[in-house]
C-alpha positions as CSV (number, residue, x, y, z in Angstrom):
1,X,68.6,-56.0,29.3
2,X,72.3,-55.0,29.7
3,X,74.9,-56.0,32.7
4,X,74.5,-52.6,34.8
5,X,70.3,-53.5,34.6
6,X,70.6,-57.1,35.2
7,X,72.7,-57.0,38.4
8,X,71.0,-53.8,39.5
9,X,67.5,-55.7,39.7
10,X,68.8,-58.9,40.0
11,X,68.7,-60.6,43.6
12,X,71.2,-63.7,44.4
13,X,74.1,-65.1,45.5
14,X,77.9,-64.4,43.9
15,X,81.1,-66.5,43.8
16,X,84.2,-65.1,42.7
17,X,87.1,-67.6,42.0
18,X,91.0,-66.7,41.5
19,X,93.8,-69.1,41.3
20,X,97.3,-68.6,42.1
21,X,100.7,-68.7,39.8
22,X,100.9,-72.6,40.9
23,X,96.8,-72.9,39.7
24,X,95.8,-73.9,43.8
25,X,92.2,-72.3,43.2
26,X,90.2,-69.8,45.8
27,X,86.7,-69.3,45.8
28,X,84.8,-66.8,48.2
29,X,81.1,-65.4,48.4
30,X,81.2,-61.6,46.5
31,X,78.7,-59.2,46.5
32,X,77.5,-58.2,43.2
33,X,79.7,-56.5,40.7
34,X,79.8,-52.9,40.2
35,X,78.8,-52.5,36.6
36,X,81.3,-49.2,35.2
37,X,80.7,-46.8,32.3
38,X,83.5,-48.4,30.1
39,X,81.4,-51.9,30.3
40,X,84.2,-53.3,33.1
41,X,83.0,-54.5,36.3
42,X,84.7,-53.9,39.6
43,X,84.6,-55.8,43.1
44,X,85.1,-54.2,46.5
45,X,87.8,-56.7,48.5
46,X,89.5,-56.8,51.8
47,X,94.0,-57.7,51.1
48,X,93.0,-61.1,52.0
49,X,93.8,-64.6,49.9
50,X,91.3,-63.6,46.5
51,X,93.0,-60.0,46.5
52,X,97.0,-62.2,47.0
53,X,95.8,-64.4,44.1
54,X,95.0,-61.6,41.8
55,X,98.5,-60.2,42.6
56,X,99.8,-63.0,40.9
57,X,97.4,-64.4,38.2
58,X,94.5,-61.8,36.8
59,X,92.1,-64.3,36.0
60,X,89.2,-65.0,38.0
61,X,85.8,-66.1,37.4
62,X,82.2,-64.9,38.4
63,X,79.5,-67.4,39.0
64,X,75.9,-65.3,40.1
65,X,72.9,-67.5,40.8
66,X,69.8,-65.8,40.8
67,X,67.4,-66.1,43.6
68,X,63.8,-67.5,43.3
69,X,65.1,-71.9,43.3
70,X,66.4,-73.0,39.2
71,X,69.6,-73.1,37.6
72,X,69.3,-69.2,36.9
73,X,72.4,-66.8,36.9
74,X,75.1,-66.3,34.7
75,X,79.0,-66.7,34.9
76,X,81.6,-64.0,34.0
77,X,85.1,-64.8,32.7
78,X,87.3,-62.1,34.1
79,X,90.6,-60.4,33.4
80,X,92.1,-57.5,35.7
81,X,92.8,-54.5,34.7
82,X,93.9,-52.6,37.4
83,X,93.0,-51.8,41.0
84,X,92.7,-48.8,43.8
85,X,93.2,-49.0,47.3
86,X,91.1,-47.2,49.8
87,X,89.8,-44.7,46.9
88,X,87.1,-42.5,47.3
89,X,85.4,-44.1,44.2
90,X,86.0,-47.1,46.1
91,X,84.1,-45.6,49.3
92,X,81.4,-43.9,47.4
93,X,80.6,-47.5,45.6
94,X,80.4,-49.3,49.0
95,X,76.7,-50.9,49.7
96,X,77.7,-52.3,53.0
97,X,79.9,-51.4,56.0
98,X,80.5,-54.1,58.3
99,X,81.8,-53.8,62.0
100,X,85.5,-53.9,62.5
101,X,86.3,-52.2,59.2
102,X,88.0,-49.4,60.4
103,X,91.7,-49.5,59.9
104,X,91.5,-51.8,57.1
105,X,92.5,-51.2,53.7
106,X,90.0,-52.0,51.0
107,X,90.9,-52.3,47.2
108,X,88.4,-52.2,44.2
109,X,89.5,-54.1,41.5
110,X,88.5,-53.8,38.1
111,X,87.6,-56.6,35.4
112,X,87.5,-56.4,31.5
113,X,84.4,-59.2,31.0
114,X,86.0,-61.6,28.6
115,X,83.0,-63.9,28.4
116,X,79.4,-64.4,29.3
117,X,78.1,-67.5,30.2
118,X,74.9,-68.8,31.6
119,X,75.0,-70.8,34.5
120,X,74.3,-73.9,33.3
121,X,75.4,-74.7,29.9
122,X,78.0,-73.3,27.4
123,X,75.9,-71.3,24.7
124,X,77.1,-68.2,25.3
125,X,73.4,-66.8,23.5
126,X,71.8,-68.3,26.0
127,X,72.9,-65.6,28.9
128,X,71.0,-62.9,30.0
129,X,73.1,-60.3,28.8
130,X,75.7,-59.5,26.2
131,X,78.9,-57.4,27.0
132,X,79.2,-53.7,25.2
133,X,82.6,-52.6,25.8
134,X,84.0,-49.8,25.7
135,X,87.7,-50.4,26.9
């Protein structure tokens, strides 16, 4: 199974985590990742303290845990590449609108993967996917 299949019939819950320039650390509840052609994934964020943290550091970190009770998921080291703001790629990736969106500006913000990880544990064979990239 590859990334864009696991997360596509995967159910569970996301983390994403960011830290800024001084290393004080954020973490917030993320929808899945969008999965792109070129093997990078991209996340769909409001300008709020994750998106100010990635201004200044472009690290971050994924942790997914599958639904269904275990120690399932996997966790994605991340690096970003660049980011759009209120794009119509952006727009025609949204899953979800929520009330009180309008007027606010959106970004999606792209990730190389730099390393796949289960959940639990550090073998790196032992995830349920390996990365293909293409960038």
């Amino acid at each position: 199974m590859d990334m864009k299949e696991y997360f596509e019939r995967t159910g569970g819950v996301g983390v994403l985590s960011t830290a800024d320039s001084s290393g004080k650390v954020n973490s917030a509840v993320f929808a899945k990742p969008h999965v792109m052609e070129d093997g990078s994934v991209a996340f769909i964020m409001p300008g709020r303290l994750t998106h100010r943290n990635l201004q200044e550091n472009p690290h971050a970190a994924y942790l997914f845990m599958e639904e269904g009770g275990g120690y399932r998921g996997v966790r994605l080291h991340l690096t970003k590449l660049r980011e759009e703001r209120d794009s119509e790629l952006l727009y025609s990736l949204r899953r979800v609108k929520y009330d009180g969106d309008e007027g606010r500006s959106r970004f999606l913000v792209f990730f190389r993967v730099d390393r796949v990880l289960p959940l639990v544990g550090s073998d790196g064979s032992m995830a349920p996917f390996k990365v293909a990239r293409k960038i």
